[in-house]
DOBARO-479779 format. One record per residue (C-alpha): residue number from 1; x, y, z. Coordinates in Angstrom, 1 decimal, always signed. Example, Ala and Ser with C-alpha at 12.3 -4.5 7.8 and 13.67 -1.06 7.14 Angstrom:
BEGIN
(1, (+12.3, -4.5, +7.8))
(2, (+13.7, -1.1, +7.1))
// end
This chain:
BEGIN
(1, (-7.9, +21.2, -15.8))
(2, (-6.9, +17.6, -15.5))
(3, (-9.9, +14.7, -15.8))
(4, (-10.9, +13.6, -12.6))
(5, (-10.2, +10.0, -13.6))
(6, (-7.0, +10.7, -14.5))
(7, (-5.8, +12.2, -11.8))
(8, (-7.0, +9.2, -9.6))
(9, (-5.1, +7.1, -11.6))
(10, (-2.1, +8.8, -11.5))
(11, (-2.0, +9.0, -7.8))
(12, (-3.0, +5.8, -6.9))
(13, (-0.2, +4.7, -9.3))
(14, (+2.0, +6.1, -7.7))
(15, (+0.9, +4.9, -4.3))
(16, (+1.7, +1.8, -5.9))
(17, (+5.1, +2.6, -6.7))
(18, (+5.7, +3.3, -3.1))
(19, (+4.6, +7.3, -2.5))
(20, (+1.9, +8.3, +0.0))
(21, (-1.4, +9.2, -1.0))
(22, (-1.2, +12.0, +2.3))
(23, (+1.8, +13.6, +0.3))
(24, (+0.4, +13.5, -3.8))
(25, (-3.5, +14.4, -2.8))
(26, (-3.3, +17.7, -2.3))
(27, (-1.5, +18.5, -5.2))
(28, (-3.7, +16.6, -7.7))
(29, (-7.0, +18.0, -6.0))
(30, (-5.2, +21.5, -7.5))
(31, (-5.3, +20.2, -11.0))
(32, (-8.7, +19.2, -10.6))
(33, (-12.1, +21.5, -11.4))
(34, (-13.0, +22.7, -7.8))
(35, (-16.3, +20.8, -8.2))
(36, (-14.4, +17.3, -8.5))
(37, (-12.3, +17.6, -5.7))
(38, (-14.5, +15.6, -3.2))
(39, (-14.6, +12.9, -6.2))
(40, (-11.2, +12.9, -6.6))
(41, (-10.7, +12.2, -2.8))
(42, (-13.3, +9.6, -2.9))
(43, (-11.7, +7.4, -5.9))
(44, (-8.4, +8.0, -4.5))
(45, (-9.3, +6.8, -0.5))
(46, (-12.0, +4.0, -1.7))
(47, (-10.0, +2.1, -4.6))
(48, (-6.9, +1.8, -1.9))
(49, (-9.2, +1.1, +0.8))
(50, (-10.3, -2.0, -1.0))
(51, (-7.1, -2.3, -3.4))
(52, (-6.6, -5.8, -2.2))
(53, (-10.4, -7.1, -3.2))
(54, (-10.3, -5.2, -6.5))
(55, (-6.5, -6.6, -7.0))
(56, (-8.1, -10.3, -6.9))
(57, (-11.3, -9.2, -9.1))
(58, (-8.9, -7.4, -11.9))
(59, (-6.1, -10.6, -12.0))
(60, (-9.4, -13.2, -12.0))
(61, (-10.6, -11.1, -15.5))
(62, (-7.3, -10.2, -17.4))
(63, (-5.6, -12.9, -18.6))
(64, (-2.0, -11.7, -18.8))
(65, (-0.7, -9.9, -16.1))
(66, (-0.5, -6.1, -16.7))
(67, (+3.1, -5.0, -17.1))
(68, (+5.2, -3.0, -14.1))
(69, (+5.0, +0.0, -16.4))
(70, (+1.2, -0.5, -17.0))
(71, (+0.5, +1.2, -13.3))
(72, (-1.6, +3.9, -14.4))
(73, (-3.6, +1.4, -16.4))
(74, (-4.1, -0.8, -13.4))
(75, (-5.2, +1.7, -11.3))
(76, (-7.4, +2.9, -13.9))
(77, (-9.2, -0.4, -13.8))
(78, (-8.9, -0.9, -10.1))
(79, (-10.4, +2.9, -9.8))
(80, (-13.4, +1.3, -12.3))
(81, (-14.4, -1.5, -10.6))
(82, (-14.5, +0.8, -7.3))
(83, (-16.9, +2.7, -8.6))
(84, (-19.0, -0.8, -9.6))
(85, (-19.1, -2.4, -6.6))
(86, (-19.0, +0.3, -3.6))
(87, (-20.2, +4.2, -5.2))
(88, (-23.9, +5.5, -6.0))
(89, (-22.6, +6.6, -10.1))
(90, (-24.7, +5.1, -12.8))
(91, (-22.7, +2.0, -14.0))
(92, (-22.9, +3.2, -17.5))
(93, (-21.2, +6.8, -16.4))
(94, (-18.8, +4.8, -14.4))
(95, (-17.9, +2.6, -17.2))
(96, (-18.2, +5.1, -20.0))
(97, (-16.4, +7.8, -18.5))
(98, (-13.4, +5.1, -17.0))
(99, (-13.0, +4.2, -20.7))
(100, (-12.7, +7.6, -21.6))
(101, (-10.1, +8.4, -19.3))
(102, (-7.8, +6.0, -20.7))
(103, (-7.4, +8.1, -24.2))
(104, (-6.3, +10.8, -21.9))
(105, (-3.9, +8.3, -20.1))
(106, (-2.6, +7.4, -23.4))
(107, (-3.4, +4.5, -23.8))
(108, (-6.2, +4.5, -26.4))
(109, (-5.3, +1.0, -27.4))
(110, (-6.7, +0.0, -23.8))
(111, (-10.4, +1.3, -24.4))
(112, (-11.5, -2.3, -25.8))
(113, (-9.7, -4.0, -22.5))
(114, (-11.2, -1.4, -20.0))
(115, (-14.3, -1.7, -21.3))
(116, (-14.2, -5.3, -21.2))
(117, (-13.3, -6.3, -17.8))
(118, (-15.9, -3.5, -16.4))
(119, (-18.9, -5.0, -18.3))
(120, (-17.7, -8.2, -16.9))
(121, (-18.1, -6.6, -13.2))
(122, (-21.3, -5.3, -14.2))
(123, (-22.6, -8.8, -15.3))
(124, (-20.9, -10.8, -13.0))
(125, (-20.7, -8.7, -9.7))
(126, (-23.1, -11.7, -8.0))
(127, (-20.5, -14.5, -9.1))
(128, (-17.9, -12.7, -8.4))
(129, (-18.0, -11.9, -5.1))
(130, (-19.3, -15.5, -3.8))
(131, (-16.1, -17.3, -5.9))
(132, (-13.5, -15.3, -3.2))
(133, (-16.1, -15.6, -0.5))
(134, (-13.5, -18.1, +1.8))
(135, (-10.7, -15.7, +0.5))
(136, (-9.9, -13.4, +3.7))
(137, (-8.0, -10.9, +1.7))
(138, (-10.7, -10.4, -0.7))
(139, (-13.5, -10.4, +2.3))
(140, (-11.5, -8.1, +4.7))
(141, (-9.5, -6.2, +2.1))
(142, (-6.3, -6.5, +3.6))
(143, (-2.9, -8.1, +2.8))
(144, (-2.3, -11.6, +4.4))
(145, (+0.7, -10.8, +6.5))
(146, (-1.3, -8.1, +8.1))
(147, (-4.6, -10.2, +8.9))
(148, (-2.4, -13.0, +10.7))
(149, (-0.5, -10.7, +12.7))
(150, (-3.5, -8.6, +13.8))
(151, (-4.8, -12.6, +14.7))
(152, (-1.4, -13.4, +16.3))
(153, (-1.9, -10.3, +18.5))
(154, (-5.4, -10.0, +19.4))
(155, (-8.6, -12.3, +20.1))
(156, (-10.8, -13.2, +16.8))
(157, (-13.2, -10.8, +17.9))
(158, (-11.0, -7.9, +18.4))
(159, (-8.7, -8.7, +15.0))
(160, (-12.0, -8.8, +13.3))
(161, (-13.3, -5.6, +14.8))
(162, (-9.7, -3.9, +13.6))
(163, (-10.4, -4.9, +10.1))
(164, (-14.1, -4.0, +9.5))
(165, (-13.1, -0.7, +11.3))
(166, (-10.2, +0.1, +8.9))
(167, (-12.6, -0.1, +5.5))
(168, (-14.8, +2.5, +7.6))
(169, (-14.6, +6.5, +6.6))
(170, (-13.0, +7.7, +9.9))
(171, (-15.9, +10.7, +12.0))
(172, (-14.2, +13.6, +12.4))
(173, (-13.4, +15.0, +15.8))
(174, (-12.8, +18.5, +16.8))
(175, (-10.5, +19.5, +19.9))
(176, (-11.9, +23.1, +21.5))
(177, (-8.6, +25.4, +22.2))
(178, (-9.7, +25.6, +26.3))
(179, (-7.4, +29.1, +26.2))
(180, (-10.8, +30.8, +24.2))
(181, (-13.9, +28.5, +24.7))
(182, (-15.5, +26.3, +26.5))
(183, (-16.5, +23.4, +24.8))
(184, (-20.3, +23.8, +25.8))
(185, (-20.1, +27.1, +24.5))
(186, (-18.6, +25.8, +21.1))
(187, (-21.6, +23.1, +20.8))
(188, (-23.8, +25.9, +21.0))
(189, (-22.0, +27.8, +18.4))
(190, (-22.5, +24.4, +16.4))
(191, (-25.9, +23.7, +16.8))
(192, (-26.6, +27.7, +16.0))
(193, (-24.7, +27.1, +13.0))
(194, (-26.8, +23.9, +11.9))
(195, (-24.0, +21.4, +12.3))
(196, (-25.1, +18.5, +14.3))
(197, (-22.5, +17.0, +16.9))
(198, (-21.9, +15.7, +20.4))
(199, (-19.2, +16.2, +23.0))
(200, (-16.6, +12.8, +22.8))
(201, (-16.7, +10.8, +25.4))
(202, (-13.3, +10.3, +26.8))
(203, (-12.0, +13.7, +25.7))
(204, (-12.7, +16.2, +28.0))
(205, (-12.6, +18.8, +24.8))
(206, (-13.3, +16.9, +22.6))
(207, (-16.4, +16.8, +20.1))
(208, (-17.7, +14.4, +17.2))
(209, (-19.4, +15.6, +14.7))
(210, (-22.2, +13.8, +13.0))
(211, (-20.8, +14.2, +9.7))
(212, (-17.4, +15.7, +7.9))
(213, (-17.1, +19.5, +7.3))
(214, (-14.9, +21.7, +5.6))
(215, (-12.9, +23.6, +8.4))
(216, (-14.2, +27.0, +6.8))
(217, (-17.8, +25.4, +7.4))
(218, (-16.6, +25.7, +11.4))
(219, (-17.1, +28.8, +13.5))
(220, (-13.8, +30.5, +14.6))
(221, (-11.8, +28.0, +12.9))
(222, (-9.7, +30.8, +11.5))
(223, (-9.8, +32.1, +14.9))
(224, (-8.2, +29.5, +16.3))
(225, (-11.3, +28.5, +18.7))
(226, (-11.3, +24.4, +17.4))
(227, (-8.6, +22.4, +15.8))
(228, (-9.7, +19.5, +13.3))
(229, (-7.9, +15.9, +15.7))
(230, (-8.9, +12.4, +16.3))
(231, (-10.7, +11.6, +20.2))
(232, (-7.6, +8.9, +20.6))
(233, (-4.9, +11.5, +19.9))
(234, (-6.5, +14.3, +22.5))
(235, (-5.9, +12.0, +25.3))
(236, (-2.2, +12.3, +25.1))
(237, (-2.0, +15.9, +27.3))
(238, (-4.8, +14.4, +29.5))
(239, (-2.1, +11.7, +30.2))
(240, (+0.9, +14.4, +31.0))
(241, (-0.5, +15.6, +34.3))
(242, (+0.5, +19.3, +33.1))
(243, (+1.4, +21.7, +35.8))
(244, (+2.4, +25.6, +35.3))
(245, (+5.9, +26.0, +35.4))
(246, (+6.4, +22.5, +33.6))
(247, (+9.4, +22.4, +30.7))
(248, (+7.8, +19.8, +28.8))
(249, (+9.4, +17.7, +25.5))
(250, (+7.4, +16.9, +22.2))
(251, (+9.6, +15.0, +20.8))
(252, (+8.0, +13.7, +17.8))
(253, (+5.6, +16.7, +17.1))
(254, (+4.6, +17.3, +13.3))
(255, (+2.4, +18.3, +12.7))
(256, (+1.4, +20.1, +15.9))
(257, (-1.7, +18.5, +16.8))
(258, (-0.6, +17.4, +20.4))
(259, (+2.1, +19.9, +20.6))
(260, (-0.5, +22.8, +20.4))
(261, (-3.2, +20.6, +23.0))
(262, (-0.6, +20.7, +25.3))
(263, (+0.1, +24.6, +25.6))
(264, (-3.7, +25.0, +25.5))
(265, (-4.2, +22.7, +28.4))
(266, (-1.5, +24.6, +30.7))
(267, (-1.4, +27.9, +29.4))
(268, (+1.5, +28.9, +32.4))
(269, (+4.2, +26.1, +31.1))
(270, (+7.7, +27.2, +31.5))
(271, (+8.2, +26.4, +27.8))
(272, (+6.9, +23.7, +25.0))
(273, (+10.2, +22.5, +23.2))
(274, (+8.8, +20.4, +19.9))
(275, (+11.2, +18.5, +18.4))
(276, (+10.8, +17.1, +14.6))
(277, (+13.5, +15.5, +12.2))
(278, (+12.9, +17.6, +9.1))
(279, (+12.6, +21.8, +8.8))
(280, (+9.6, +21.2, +6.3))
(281, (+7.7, +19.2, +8.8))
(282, (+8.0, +21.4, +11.1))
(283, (+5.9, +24.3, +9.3))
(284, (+2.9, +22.7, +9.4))
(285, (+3.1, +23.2, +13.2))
(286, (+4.1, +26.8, +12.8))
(287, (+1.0, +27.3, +11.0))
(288, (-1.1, +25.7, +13.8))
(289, (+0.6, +27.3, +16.5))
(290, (+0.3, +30.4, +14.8))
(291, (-3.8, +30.1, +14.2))
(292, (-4.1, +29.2, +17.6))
(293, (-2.0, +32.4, +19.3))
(294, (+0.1, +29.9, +20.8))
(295, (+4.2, +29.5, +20.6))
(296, (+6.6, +26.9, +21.1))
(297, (+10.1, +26.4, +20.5))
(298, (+10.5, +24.3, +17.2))
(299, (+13.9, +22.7, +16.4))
(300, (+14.9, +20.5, +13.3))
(301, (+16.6, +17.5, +14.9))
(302, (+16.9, +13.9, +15.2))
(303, (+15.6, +14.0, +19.0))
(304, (+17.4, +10.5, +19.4))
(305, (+20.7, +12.4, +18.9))
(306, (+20.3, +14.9, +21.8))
(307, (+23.8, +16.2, +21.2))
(308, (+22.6, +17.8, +18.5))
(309, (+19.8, +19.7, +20.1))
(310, (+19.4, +19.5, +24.3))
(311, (+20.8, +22.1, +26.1))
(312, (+21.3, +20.1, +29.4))
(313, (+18.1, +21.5, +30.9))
(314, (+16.1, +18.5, +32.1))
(315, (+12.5, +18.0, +31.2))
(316, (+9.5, +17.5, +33.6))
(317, (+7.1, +16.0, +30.9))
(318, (+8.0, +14.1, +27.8))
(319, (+5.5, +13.1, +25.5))
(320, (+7.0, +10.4, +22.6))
(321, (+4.5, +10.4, +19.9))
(322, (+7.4, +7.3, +18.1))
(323, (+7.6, +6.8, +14.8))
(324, (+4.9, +3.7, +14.2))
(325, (+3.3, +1.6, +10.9))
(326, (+0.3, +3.6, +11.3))
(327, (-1.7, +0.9, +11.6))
(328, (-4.4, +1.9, +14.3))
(329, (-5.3, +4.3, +11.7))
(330, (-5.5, +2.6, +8.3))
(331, (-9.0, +4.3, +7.8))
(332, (-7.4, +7.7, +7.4))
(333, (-4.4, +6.4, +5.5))
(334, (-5.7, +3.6, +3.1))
(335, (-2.5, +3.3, +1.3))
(336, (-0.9, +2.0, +4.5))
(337, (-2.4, -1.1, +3.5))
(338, (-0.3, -1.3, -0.1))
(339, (+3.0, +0.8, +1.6))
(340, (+3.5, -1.2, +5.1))
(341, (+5.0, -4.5, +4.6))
(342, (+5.2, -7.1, +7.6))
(343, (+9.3, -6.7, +8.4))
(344, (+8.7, -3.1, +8.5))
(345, (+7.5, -3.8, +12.4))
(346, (+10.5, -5.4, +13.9))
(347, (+12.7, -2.2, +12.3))
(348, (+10.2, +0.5, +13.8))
(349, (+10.4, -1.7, +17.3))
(350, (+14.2, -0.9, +16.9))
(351, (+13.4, +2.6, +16.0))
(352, (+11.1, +2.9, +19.2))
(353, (+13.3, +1.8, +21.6))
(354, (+16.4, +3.8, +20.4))
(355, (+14.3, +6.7, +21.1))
(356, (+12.7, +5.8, +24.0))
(357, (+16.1, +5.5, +25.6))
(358, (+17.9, +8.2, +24.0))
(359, (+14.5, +10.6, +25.1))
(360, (+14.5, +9.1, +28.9))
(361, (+18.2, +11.1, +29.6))
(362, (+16.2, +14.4, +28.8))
(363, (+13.5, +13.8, +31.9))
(364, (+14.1, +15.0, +35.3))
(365, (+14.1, +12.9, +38.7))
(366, (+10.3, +12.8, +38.9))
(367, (+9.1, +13.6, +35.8))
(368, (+6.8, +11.5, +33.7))
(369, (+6.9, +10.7, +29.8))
(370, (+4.0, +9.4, +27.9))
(371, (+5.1, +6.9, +24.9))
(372, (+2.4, +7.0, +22.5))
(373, (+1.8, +5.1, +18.8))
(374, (-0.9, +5.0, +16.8))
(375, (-0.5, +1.0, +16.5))
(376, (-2.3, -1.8, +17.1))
(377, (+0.8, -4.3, +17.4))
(378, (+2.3, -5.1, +20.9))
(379, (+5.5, -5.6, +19.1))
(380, (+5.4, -1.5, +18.7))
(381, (+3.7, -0.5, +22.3))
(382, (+3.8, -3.2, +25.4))
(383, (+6.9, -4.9, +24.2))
(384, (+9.0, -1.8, +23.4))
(385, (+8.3, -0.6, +27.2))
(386, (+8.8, -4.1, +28.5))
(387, (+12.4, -4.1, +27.2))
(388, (+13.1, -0.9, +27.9))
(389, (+12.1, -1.3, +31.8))
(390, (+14.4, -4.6, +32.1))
(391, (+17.1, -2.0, +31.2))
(392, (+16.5, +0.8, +33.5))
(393, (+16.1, +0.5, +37.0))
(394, (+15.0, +4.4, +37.5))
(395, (+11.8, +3.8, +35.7))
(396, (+8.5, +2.8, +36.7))
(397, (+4.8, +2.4, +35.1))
(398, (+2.2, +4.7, +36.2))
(399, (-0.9, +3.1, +35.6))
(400, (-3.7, +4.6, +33.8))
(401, (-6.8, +4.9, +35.2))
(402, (-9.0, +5.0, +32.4))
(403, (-12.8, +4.1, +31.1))
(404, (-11.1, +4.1, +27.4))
(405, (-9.4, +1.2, +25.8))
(406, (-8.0, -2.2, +27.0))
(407, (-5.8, -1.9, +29.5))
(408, (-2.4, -4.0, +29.0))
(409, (+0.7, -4.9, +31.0))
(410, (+2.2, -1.5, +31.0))
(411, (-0.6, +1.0, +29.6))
(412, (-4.0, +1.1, +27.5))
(413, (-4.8, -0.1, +23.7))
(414, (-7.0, +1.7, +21.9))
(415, (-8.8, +0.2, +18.7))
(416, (-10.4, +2.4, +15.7))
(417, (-14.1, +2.3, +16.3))
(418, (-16.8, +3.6, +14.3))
(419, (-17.7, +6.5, +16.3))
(420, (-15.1, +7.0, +18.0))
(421, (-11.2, +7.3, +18.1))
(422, (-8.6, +6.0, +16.3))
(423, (-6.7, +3.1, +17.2))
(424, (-3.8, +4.4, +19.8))
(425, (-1.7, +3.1, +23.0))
(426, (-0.8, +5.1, +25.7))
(427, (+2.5, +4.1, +28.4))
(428, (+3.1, +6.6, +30.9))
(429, (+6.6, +5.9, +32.5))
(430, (+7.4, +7.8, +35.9))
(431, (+11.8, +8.5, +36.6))
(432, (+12.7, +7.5, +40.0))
(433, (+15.4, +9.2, +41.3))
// end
């Protein structure tokens, strides 16, 4: 079995060479004793939750920079320090065993230089912390191109509110599969179980629990009564007006969540055709649909190139779930903070629109198409739909009549809040014949 610290270092490392921490946890956490998993997780999600403060804290202590090749020994340290300033281990485990790791690491000539900048921390946490007090990437722990645009986009209060909300650990939200239960019934089931929770408050399925639980902890999870998905996200087959007989579009479905809400919501659809661009994303949704009882048909395309996959039949609900930066949630994806980079958000706008036009041919005269991201950025949400309604005459906004979110120009903005959803926007687009 590999150490613990190790394997945080390693992944986070690699993070830092540009792969996503979503994509390399699970298969460290399998290398890991069984009883070090939830550590693993938690050094992993807090030390790139807070990368950008420890970043400053490490380069204030070390004298030369570490070397590009040195990754694993900088994440080592920035794992170290995490446990310092923000977990409940004894500082002289934390320090001791961080040490430790770094003969396992390989580099045993590093013990005297881990060792050294930790006790440092130790001593110094006090001084520390008040030297970068005016520094807003140290306070917020977030990179500077994404604090001024958040401020460019939104009012103080609100940018502020985004940025305390993304160092939060996210609630977990169930969704109750309407087809089997009724989501009373499933809070009783709860509560008889002896896990505390509360029905969400925009969701009409929806439930919050009170604290994170294994999905084997949850009754009839294997039964398909609950799925594990975020308040914010639920609300997209609210928004679809679903009516039996329907042929309704996810066109950007992996992996599943909405895709399977939708065919629990309207159990009498014509058909659910869910659309993603690669074969091996598209499994995870088999597996959901499968625990649920539900089917759908699943094709491998690029959904912008409808050639490829459309058989002419015209859709009466679309629901575009685009390709976004991921920044509404940051608090269930840390490393977006190390992996997004500011001119990634004029390319995804491009990416948006492309599809949003390319997706619009699919809907019948009548029909309505939600465009969803999990962004906070106009530039992705109210500005893709602006353009695209300057372009096409047939189109109109539908307005949404909601007690959730901030209601924009041409939908609703969502913002991650501590007990509540992630951050989300909603458009819903009507074709006029």
């Amino acid at each position: 079995m590999m150490n613990v610290r190790v394997a945080a270092a390693e992944v986070i490392a690699q993070v830092l060479r540009g792969r996503s921490l979503s994509a390399l946890l699970p298969k460290y956490s399998q290398r890991v004793d069984s009883n070090e998993q939830a550590l693993l997780k938690e050094l992993c999600f807090g030390t790139l939750r807070w990368y950008p403060q420890l970043q400053i804290i490490l380069n204030s202590l070390i004298k030369k920079p570490l070397k590009e090749k040195e990754r694993e020994l900088q994440a080592l340290l920035a794992c170290g320090i995490y446990q310092l300033l923000y977990m409940r281990i004894a500082e002289h485990a934390a320090i001791n065993e961080t040490v430790a790791a770094a003969t396992k690491l390989n580099r045993q000539w590093a013990k005297g230089l881990i060792n050294a900048v930790l006790r440092n921390v130790q001593r110094q946490q006090q001084q520390i912390l008040e030297q970068h007090r005016q520094d807003p990437v140290f306070q917020s722990a977030h990179p500077q191109w994404l604090i001024d645009r958040l401020k460019q986009s939104w009012p103080e209060a609100i940018a502020e509110q985004i940025l305390v909300a993304n160092n939060e650990h996210a609630p977990m939200a169930l969704r109750v599969n309407a087809r089997r239960c009724s989501r009373d019934d499933y809070l009783q089931q709860l509560a008889a179980a002896g896990i505390g929770a509360t029905a969400t408050a925009h969701s009409d399925c929806g439930i919050l629990l009170h604290s994170p639980r294994e999905v084997t902890d949850l009754p009839g999870f294997a039964e398909g009564l609950v799925s594990v998905q975020d308040e914010a996200a639920q609300l997209a087959a609210q928004l679809l007006n679903l009516k039996a007989g329907h042929l309704v579009l996810d066109a950007c479905c992996a992996p599943g969540g909405k895709s399977c809400h939708i065919l629990e919501a309207e159990p009498n659809l014509q058909s659910l055709v869910a659309v993603d661009l690669e074969q091996k994303r598209l499994f995870r949704c088999e597996e959901n649909l499968q625990r649920l009882g539900l089917e759908a048909q699943l094709i491998a395309a690029d959904v912008g190139d409808t050639e490829q996959w459309w058989d002419k039949n015209s859709f009466d609900r679309i629901l575009l779930d685009a390709p976004c930066s991921a920044t509404g949630v940051i608090r269930r994806h840390p490393d977006i903070k190390l992996l997004r980079k500011g001119t990634d958000i004029d390319k995804l706008a491009g990416i948006q629109a492309h599809l949003l036009n390319r997706v619009w041919k699919t809907l019948s005269n009548g029909g309505i198409l939600v465009y969803a991201t999990c962004s906070v950025f106009p530039q992705e949400n109210d500005q893709v739909v602006e353009q695209f309604l300057a372009k096409n005459n047939h189109a109109s906004v539908l307005p949404i009549e909601a007690n959730w979110g901030l209601a924009t120009d041409y939908g609703r903005q969502l913002f991650p809040s501590a007990n509540g959803g992630d951050g989300f926007y909603y458009s819903r687009l009507q074709k006029n014949s």
